[in-house]
Each structure stands twice: as C-alpha cells, then as structure tokens.
N, C-alpha and C positions, 0 to 999 in steps of 0.2 A: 504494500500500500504506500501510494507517495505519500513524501512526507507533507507537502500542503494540504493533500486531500486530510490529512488526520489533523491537522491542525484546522481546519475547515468544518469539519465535523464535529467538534466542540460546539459551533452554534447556530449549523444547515439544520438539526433536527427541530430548532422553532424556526427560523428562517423560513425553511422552504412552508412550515405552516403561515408566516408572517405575508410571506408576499405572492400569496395569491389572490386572485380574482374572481368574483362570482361567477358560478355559471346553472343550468339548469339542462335537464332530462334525466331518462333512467335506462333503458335498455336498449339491447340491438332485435328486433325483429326482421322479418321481410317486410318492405314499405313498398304495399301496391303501387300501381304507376301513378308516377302524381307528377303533373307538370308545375315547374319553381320558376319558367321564365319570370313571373313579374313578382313572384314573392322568394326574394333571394334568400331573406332570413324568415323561419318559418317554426313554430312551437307544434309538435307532435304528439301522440300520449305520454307517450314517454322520454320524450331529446329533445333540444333543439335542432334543426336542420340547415345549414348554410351553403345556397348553392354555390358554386365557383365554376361551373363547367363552362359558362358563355362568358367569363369574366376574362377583358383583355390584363389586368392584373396580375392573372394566373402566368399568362405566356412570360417565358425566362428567368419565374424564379422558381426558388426550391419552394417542395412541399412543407420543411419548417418557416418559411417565408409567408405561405398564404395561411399559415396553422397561425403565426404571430397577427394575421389581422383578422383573425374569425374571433366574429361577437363573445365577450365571456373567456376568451384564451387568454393568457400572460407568458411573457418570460422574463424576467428580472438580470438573468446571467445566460442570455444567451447560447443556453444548454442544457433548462428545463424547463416545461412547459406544466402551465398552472391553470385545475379551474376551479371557481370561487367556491371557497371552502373545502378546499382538496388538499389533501397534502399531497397529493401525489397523481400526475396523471399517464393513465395507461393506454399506447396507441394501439387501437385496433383497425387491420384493413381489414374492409369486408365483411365485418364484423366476427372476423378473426383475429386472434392477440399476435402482435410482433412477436420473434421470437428472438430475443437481442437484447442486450445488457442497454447499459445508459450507454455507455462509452457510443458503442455500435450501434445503437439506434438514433443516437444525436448526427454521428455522420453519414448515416442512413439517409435522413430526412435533408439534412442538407445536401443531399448529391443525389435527389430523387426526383424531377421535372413536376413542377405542378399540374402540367399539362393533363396529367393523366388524372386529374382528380374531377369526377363528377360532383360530387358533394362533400361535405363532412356532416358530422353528426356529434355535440354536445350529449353525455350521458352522466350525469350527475349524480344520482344513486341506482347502480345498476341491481340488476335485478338477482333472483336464485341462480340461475343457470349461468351466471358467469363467474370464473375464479379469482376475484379480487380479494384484495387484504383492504384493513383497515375501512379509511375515508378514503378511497381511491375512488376518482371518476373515471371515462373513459372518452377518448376520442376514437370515433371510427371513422377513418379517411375511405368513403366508396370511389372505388375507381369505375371507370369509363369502359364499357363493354366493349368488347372487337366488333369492328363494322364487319371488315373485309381480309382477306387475308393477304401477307406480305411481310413488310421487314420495316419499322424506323425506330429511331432510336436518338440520344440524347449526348451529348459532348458540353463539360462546363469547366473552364477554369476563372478560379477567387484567388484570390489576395486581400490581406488585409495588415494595419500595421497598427501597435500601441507603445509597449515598450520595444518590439523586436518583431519581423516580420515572419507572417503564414502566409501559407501557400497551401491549393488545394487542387483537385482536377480528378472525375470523374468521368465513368460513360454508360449510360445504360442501351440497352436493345431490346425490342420486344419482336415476336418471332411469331407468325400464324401461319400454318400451311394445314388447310380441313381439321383434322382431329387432334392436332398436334398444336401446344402454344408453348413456346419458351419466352422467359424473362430473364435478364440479367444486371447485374452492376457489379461494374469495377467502379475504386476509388480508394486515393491515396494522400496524402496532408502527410505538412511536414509543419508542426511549430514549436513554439515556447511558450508555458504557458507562465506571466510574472504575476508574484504577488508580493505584497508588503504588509507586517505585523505589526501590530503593538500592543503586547502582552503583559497584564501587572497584576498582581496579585499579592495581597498581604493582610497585615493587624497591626495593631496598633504598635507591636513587638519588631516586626519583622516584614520586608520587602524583598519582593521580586519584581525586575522589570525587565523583557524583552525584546528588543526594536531592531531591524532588519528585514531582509530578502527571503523570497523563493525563488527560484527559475527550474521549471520542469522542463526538460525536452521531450518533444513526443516525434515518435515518427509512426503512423498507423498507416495499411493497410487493409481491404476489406473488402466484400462484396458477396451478391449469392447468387444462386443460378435453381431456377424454379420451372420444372418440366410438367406440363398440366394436360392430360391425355383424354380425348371423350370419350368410352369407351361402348354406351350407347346415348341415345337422344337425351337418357337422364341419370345417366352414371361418367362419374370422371375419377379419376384415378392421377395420383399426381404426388411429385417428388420435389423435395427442396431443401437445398443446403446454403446454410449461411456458414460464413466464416470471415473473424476478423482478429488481428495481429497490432499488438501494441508493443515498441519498443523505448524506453527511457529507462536512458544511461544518463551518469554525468547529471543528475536532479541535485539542484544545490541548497542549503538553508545556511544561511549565514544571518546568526541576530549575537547582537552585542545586548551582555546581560549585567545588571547593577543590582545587586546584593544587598541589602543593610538588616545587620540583627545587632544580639545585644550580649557583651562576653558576661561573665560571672559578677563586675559590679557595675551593670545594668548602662555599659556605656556603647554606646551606637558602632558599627563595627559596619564599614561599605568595602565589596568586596567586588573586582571587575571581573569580568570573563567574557571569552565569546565563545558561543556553541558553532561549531561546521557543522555540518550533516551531508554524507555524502550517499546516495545512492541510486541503486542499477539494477532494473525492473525491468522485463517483458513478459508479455501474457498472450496465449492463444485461446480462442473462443469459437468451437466446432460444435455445430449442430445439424441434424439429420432428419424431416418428417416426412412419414408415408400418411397419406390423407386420400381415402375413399367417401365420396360424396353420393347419395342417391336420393334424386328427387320422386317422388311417390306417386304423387298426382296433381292436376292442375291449381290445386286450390295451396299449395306451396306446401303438403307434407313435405318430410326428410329425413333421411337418417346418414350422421358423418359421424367417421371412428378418425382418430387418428391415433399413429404410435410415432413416440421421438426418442433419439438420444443425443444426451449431452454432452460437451467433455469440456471443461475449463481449466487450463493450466498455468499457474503464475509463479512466477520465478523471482525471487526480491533478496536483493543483499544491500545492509547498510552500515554506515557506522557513523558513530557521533561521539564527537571528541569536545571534552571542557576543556578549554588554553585560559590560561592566566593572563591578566589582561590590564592596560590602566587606563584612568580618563581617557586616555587619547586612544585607545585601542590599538596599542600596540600589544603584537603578538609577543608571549611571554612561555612557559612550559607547559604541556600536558599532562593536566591534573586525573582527568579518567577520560577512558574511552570504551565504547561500547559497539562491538559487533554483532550485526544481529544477519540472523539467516532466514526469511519466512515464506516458504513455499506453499500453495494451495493447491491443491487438484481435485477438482468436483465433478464426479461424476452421476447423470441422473438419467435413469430410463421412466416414460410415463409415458401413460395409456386412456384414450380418453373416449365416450361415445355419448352422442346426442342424438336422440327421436323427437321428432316435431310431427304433430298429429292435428292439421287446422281440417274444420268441420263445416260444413256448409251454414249453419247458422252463427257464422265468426265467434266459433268457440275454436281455442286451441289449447292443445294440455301439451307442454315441453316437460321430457323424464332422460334423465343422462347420471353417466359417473363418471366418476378419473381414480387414477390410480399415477402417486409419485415415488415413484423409489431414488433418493438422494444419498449418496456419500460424500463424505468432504475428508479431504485428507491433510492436515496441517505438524508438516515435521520442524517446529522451531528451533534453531539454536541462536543461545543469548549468552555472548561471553563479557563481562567486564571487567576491564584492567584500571586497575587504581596504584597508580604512578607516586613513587617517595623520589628524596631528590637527595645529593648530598650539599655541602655548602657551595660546592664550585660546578654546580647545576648539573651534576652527572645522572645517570639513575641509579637510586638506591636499593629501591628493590621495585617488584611488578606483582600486586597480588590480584589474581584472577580469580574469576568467583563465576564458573559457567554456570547455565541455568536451562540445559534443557527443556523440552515439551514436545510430544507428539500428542496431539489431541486428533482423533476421529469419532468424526459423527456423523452416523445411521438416522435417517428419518424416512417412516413410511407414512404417508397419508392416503387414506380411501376416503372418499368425496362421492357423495350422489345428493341432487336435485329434485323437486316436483313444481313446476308453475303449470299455473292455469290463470288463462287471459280471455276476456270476456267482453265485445258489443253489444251493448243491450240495446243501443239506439245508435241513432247516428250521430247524437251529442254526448253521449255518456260512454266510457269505458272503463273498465277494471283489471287488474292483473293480482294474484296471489300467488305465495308461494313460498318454498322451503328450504334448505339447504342442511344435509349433514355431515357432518365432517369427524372423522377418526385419526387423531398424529400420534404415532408412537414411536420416539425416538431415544437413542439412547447416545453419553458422550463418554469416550475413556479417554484418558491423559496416562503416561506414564513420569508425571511431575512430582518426582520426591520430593519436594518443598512444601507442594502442596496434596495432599494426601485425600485431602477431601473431591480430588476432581477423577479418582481413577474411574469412577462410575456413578456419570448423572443420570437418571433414567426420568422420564416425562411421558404418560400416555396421557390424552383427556380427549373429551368430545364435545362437539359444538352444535347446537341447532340452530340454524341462522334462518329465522322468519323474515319473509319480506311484504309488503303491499304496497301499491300505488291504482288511482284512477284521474282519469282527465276526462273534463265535463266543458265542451263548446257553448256556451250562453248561445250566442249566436257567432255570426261570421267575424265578428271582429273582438269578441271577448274569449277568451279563453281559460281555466282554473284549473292545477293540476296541484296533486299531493302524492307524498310518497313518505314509506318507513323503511328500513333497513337496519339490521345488524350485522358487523362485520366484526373480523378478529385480525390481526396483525402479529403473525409469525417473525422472532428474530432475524438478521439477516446472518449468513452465515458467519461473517468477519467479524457478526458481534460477539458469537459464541465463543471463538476460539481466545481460550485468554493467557493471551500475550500484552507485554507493554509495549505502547508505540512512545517513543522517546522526543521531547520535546527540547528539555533543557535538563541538568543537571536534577532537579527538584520541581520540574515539571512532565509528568508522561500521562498516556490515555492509556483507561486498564480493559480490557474487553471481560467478559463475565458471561461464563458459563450456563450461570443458575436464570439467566434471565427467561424469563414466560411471555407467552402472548397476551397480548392487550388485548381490549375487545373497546368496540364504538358502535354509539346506536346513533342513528341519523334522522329525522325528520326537516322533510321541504317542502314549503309549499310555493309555487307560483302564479302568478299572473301575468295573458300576456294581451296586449291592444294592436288590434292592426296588424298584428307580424310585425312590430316593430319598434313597440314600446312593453316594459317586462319591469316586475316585480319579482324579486327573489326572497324568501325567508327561509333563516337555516340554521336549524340548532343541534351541534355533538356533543355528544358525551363518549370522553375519553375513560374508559378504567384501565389501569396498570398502564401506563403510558410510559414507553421505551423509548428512551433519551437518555443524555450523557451528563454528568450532574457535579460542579466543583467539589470537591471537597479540600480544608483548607484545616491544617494543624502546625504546629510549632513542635520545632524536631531539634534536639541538641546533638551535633555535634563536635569535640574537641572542646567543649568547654564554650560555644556558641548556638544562640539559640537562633534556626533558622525555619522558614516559613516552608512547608512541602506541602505541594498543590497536585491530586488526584482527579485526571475525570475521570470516570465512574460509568462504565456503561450500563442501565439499570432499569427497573423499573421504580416509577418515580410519582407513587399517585394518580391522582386523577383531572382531568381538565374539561373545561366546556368552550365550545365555540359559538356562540349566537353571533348573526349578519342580517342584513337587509343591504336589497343591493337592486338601484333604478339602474334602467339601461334602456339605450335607443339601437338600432342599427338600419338607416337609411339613408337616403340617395337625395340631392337637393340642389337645382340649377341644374334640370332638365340632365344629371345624372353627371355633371363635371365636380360635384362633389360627395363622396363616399364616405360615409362616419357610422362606427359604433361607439360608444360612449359609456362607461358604468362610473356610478359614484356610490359607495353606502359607506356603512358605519359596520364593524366589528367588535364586538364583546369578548372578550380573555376571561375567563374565572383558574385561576392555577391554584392547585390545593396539592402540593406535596411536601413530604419531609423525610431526611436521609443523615445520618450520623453515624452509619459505622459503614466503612466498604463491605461489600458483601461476596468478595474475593478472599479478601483475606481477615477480617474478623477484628481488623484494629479500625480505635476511635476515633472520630476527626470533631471538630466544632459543627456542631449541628446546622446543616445547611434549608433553611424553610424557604419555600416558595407558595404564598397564601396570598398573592398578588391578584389586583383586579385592571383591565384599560379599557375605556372606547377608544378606538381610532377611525380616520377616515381613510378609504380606501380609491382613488380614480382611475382610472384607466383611456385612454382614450386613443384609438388611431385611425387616422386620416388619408384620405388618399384623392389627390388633385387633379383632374385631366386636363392637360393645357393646349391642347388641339383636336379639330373636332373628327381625324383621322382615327386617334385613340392611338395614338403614337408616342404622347411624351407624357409623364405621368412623375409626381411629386407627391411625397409620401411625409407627413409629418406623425409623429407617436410620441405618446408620452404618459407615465405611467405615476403615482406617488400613493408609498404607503406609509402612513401614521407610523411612530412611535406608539408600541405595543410590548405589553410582559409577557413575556414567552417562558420556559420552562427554566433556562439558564438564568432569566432577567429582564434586564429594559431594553429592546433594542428600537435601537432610533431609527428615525425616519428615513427614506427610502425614495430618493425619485433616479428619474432618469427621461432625456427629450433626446430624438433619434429623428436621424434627417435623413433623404434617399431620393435622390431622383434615376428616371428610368427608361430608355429607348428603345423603343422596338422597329428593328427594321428589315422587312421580308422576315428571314428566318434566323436573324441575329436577335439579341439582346443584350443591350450595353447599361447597364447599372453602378452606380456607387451610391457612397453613403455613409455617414457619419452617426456612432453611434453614444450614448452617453455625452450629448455635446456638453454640458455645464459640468461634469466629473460631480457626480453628485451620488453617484450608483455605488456607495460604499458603507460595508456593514460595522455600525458598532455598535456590542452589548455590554450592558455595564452590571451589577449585582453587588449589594451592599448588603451585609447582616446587621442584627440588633447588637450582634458580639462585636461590630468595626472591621470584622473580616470583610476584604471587596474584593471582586474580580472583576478586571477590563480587557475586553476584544476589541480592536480595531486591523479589519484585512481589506485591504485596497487589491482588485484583480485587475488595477486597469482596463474599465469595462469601457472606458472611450476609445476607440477604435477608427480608422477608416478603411472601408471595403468596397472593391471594384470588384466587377465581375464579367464575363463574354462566355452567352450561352448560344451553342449554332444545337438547331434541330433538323433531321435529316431524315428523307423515308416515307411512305405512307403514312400522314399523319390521320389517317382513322384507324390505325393496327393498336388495339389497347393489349395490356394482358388480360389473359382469360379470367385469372381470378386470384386471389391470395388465401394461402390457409392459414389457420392457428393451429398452432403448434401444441403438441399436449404437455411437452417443458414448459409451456409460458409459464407459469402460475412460478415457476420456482427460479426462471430467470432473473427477476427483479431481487431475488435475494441473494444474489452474486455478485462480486465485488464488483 
C-alpha cells in the first residue's frame, strides 16, 4: 500500500462520506421503450434517468466526463464518483457490476468514449437483488445497441500538468460480424501523483508535528477484451477478461518532524528529525467471467448465471528511516529504521444466478443467489533497526527487533434474494423484497507477539428487507419512497494487521477483530417536470468502520513523548439526515445546459474508543458525540457558443460545508473547473482547467476535553491543466453487444 494512500486514509473514511452529493433512484430493471428525446432528465420508479445518447457533449469525451455532468453525480478528486448521501458509488453497465478495482475502473472510465453511452441511470437505494454493501448507490451506464455490423473504434491521447506532468492514451474497438460481437480496450498512463502534509498531534505535555512531501510514481497498464456470442434469437453466451498492471517504484515521503516533551523536571525538550520513506510496489489485477444469458419470452422473462475468477497480486517493499535533524534540516544520523515486506494475493472464485419471471398483469417476482469463495494471502515481514552511536558518530551497536506475520483469511459467503414488483395502475407502483446472506470466515496469523490473532473465526447472518413504490400524481408531479438495509463487510487490507509507518510515533494499525456495520436507509423524493427534484434522506450507521486517533504519553529515556495510533475499528454509530433541491434543464433555446443541487446535511456522530483493540493497551479516551449542519452545492454548466454545436464551454463548480465526520471537523470544500471544447468532423480538441482558485484541499482538525488534538492538512494538487485529441474511426452505428456482471463484483471493491 502506498505510502500516501495510508496516510490518506486516516481521513477519506469521512471525507469520501463528507463530499458527496444528493442523488435519487433504487434499482436496475428492464425499462420498456420509452422515448427521452425531449425529456433528457427523467424520474423512474425507481432511478433517475439521464439521456446522453443525442447529446453533442457526449462526442470526444470520456464516459467519466459525461458521469461528472449527470444531475446528482460529484467528484471532488477527480477519481471518485459520488451520489448524494452515498458513501460510495458502484458502476454498473447494463445493469451489470464492473468488474474492477478503483484503480482500474477510474482508468477504465477515462479511456472509454462516451459515444457509446445511450443513457445513464441514478440508483440511490438499490434494491434485494443487487450485491451492494453499506450506503452504496449505483450508476448504470446503458450502452447503445448495435445497429449494423462492422468495425469502429476509439483513439484518445491527454495530458495534463500540476506539480509534474501525465500522460495518457488509449484505444478501444468494437467488432460485429452476425453472431459474433467483440469489444476491447487498450490503455496506458504514465504519472506522478504529488501531495503535501501537515500532521500535529499532541497534549498539553507533548508534541508532534509533521510537514512535507509525497511523490508516487505510477506507470499503469490495462484493458479487457469481451467476446459476446448469440447462440440463438434468445441465448448469448459470452467471455470477458479484464486485466490491469500497476507499477510504483521510487514512491517518496519526505516530512521534516518537530518533537517537544518534557525530561524528568518537567522542562520542555524539542527534538528534530526527518522521516524518508522509500518504497516499491507493483500489482496485477486478472479476472475471468463466463456469462450465459436466456431470455424466456417477450414480456422480458430471464435467466443469467454467471461464474468468475479472480486473482490479485501485490508486491510492496519499504523502509522508513528516522535521521536526526536540526532547525535547519540538516541531515544528521540514523536513529531507526524500518523495513517492511507486504505482499497480498487474493484469490476469489464466485458463482452467481438470476430468474426474472414478468407476468402479463406487470407482476414480476426476481429469485437468485451467489456464492463467494475468497482467500487472501498476506506474508508480512517487519524488521526494525534501532541504531547507538559512539562519541565520534560510528555505530555502536544495531539492535533489531523482527516482527513477522502471515495472516490468511478464508471467507465464504452464500447470498440469495426474493423481490416482487408490482403495477397496480399506471400511477402507482411497488416493489418488495429480501435478501439473505451467510459469511463464514475464519483468520490465522502465525504472530508470536501477538497470540490472540492465531484464530479469528466470525460466522453470522443477515436479512436485508427492502421496499420502495412510486406514485405519478399526474404528468408532471411525481413521489417516490424507499427503505433498505445494508451491511458493510471489512475491506481486506483492513483485516490484515500490520502497521503502516508514518513517522517514528506515528503509524496506522489494521485490526483483525473488526465486524461489519450495518445501515438502514430511508428516501423519499419528489420530482416536477423532469426537472425540478426534492430529495430527503436519512442513515443510520451501526458499528461504523473507520480509522480513529488514539493519543497517549509514552516515556522514553527518561522523556515523556506523545504516540499517536490510528486504529482501524469499529467506532459507534452515526446518522446522516439531507434534503437536497435540484434543477437539470436546458435554457436559450438549448445554448444553455444546467443541473444545479443545493441542500443542507445533518452529522449526528456518537462514538467512543480508549483502549486499541489490537493490542489491549490504554490510550486517552478518544469521544466523538459531535453534531453539524452544513451546506452542500453543486452545480455544472455547459455553454454552446455556435449554432453548428461545435464549440462548447463548460463551467463547474462544487462547495461542501464544514462538517464532523468520524475523525472531527473537516472544513470546507470547494473547487471551480473550467473546459472549453471543439468538435470537428471526427476530431475532438479539449482543455481545461481544473480547481482554478486551489481551494480543493482537505483539512481535519479534533480536539479532546483532555487538550489532546489532532490536525490533517493534505494538498493533492487538485489544480490541474488538461488537453486532450480524441479521433473516432469506423462504422459509427457498431455498439457492443452488451456488458456482463461479473459474479466477483460484490468482492472486488474490497480489494486494495
């Protein structure tokens, strides 16, 4: 794991809750034919729907490009996408799950041609029959059917520049000849990614402070290649392999760090250091699905199985060295240093089937199950050298202190479903339904240290009830509701417990023992017009899994010094209440394009934590019984500045409140994104400027009633410039035939 990402991770688990955006729907169904010429944005029984198919918008950019201006979407860092009140949003084609990590699905979406997108779909509490965790929503990008048969395909090369320059370039091809459709993508990126820290933490006794660099290098590789075969008028059969390649070597952290405690007669004692951190990471990411499709009869019965396998392999070496240091940072001797060795390999076979039985009186009953079989394999070695010196700076002695761990862990889950969805009129409909779920999983460690990890074992079972109905007043009023309960499963990396190293007396602890949360969701909407919407939405979080300072006073040598634990944990409980207005229309005969959301956000955080629950020692008791409103906007724009539909100005802009999140107070949040755009024949010429006022930077701050305080401030240099030249080539009616889900999805997202 890079070292930024871990240091990120301290305060992305409220963040990414902090800076989302409202949004509204719940499930994927089949959606009879329903013409969206003039109703581009459009409220369903259960989604919202946003046409893009006839949108010149669409043409030359990527499908994360048109996913950033669909009503109710956010991204705040440009590498995850947000809808209101989500923590997390899951992309489905076709109303099939990706089957792709973040990494690989972020440059998925940016090297994927919008062109091919007919719709999207807002899914805001999904239904039984999908395998989400937690508060996840869902976006389903439908693509564009094949008219005819032939060959064209997609070529794009970006750039763009902050601290240091990326590069990118991509190709896709879609392939129809009668029975036979292939798709595919290549694409490659080369960057840097920078960040900047400023870490403090202490008491009234004792201080830590932080300040400095990240620079990650990346060089990724990726693509998949998807063979989709008719095998009769209502049977398809069809194969698809993704695979993607991450390499970073040479990942740097360099922070210069300031010391102050207090020796034996209570006099202030400032001590310099800089931490290095050097490490060298690559990961492969192979996946495999067979997907049998049969459509039943006209009225859209069906039955898909699919079977996958996974394989994830990550390779990481690092080390982090203390140098003695002064005011001026100049470099001095190495005080400790610490190698660390952390490999993963996660391998998962799962098996998945779905029956859909619709009835002539628009009843349908959906009955499926999955099966996940997971292992994860984590062989750590942890050695650290604690350096003496003699008076004429030689070494005196080297005392190492290894710290093995092999931790693997087995997880089986069985999963089945029952929905039933129901027209009673043509203004009323309903949907219920069920979901059960079985995890039995078990973790050994062979960690002498720690004695209590050789055998965690965890079985339990869930019933996850769901309902929703939507009720048409009439044609331009609309009212919809929905309930859900979800549960949110650890991610693998949080299990395995290891320390990720920060500074001398600062590191992140992962925790074995940690359990699933669970979240109940109720939403209700309203919408006018297609085009003006009412959102309200209230969760409740139990056992919520996040990362949690803990802060105590450690002597060593006769000095008392401040050590700072995060904690990966379960951490109480939380609530979300929002309301959230929204427009998305067209205005000056269609040369001006806006969605718009503005509401307010409710925090209730009720937890409390004072002993690690790794290893059994005390810390100053850490409360979070914190309340905020905040305000939440959104807004993005798009300009046509000839009446060809040829040159086109993009304004965005987004700002989130100062809110308490699980760690604390994090502050406010904007960021104003500028993009003009030319389309000519089968080119597309783009740039764009992003975060223009440098405003897009996280800081969380946490004070106790004991004067223990912790502060986050991480600058990703989110201001950017981006050029881009996309040529399309080929029969532009050849779409692909179709996209599956994968029956790994459900367990990809909990992959590094």
């Amino acid at each position: 794991m890079k070292a930024q990402i871990l240091i990120a991770s301290l305060f992305f688990s409220g963040l990414i809750f902090a800076q989302e955006i409202k949004t509204d729907s719940a499930k994927t169904k089949n959606i009879e034919a329903v013409t969206l010429t003039k109703q581009v944005f459009k409220k369903e029984s259960d989604r919202f729907v946003y046409d893009v198919s006839n949108s010149p918008v669409a043409k030359g950019s990527t499908t994360f490009d048109i996913l950033k201006q669909t009503p109710l979407l956010s991204t705040t860092d440009d590498k995850t996408l947000k809808i209101a009140g989500k923590n997390n949003a899951l992309v489905f084609i076709n109303g099939r799950k990706t089957n792709m990590d973040a990494d690989s699905l972020n440059q998925f979406l940016k090297n994927t041609p919008a062109e091919n997108i007919q719709k999207i779909e807002v899914i805001t509490v999904p239904g039984s029959e999908y395998q989400v965790e937690s508060s996840d929503g869902i976006i389903n990008i439908i693509l564009k059917k094949k008219m005819t048969d032939g060959t064209n395909g997609n070529m794009r090369m970006s750039s763009s520049a902050n601290k240091f320059f990326s590069n990118s370039a991509s190709t896709s091809i879609n392939y129809r000849k009668d029975k036979l459709g292939i798709s595919a993508n290549l694409n490659v990126s080369d960057n840097i990614r920078p960040q900047t820290y400023d870490l403090r933490n202490g008491s009234n006794n004792a201080s830590t402070s932080s300040i400095g660099n990240i620079d990650d290098p990346n060089k990724n590789i990726g693509g998949y290649i998807n063979a989709d075969y008719q095998l009769t008028d209502n049977q398809n059969l069809a194969l698809t392999w993704n695979t993607w390649f991450n390499k970073s070597f040479d990942s740097r952290t360099d922070l210069f760090n300031i010391t102050k405690s207090l020796d034996n007669d209570n006099n202030t004692v400032t001590n310099y250091s800089l931490t290095k951190g050097r490490e060298n990471a690559k990961s492969a990411n192979n996946s495999v699905n067979l997907n049998y499709e049969w459509k039943m009869d006209e009225l859209g019965s069906k039955l898909n199985m699919n079977a996958s396998y996974l394989n994830y392999n990550r390779k990481q070496s690092s080390t982090n060295q203390t140098i003695a240091s002064d005011i001026f940072q100049n470099v001095g001797l190495i005080s400790r240093e610490i190698k660390q060795n952390q490999p993963q390999i996660i391998n998962n076979f799962s098996g998945m089937v779905d029956y859909v039985k619709k009835f002539k009186n628009d009843f349908t009953v959906a009955v499926g199950g999955n099966y996940n079989k997971t292992k994860t394999d984590n062989d750590t070695k942890n050695d650290t050298f604690d350096y003496t010196y003699n008076v004429d700076g030689s070494i005196k002695d080297i005392n190492i202190t290894p710290s093995p761990n092999h931790f693997v862990y087995d997880e089986n889950i069985y999963g089945a479903y029952l929905t039933l969805e129901k027209k009673f009129t043509e203004k009323f409909s309903g949907k219920i339904g069920t979901r059960y779920e079985i995890t039995n999983s078990l973790g050994t460690s062979d960690n002498a240290q720690n004695p209590e990890y050789a055998r965690i074992k965890r079985n339990y079972n869930n019933l996850l009830p769901y309902l929703s109905f939507n009720y048409a007043i009439n044609d331009k009023n609309n009212i919809s509701y929905a309930f859900s309960s979800r549960m949110r499963r650890p991610s693998f990396w949080e299990l395995n417990p290891v320390r990720h190293i920060i500074t001398e007396n600062n590191y992140i602890q992962n925790n074995p023992f940690v359990k699933a949360s669970s979240v109940y969701t109720n939403e209700l909407t309203y919408m006018f017009k297609n085009s003006y919407f009412l959102i309200l939405n209230h969760s409740y979080f139990k056992d919520v899994i996040t990362q949690v300072p803990l802060q105590r006073e450690v002597v060593k040598d006769g000095v008392k010094y401040q050590e700072l634990r995060y904690i990966r944990t379960n951490f109480g409980d939380k609530q979300e209440m929002s309301a959230m207005l929204g427009i998305q229309k067209s205005f000056f005969n269609s040369y001006l394009t806006t969605n718009f959301n503005i509401g307010i956000q409710r925090n209730v955080n009720d937890g409390y934590l004072a002993k690690d629950p790794t290893s059994g020692d005390m810390f100053n008791e850490f409360i979070n019984k914190s309340k905020s409103n905040s305000i939440i906007v959104q807004t993005n724009n798009t300009i046509r500045l000839d009446k060809k539909k040829t040159w086109f100005v993009g304004v965005n802009y987004f700002f989130v409140d100062k809110q308490q999140i699980e760690l604390g107070l994090l502050k406010d949040l904007m960021s104003l994104d500028l993009n003009i755009k030319k389309i000519w024949n089968d080119w597309t010429f783009s740039a764009g400027i992003d975060d223009l006022l440098k405003t897009n930077i996280v800081e969380i701050e946490t004070k106790q009633a004991d004067g223990t305080y912790n502060y986050v401030k991480n600058n990703e240099f989110n201001q950017q410039v981006k050029v881009s030249i996309v040529y399309n080539f080929g029969n532009k009616k050849v779409k692909k035939v179709r996209d599956i889900e994968t029956a790994a999805d459900s367990i990809k997202n909990r992959t590094r």
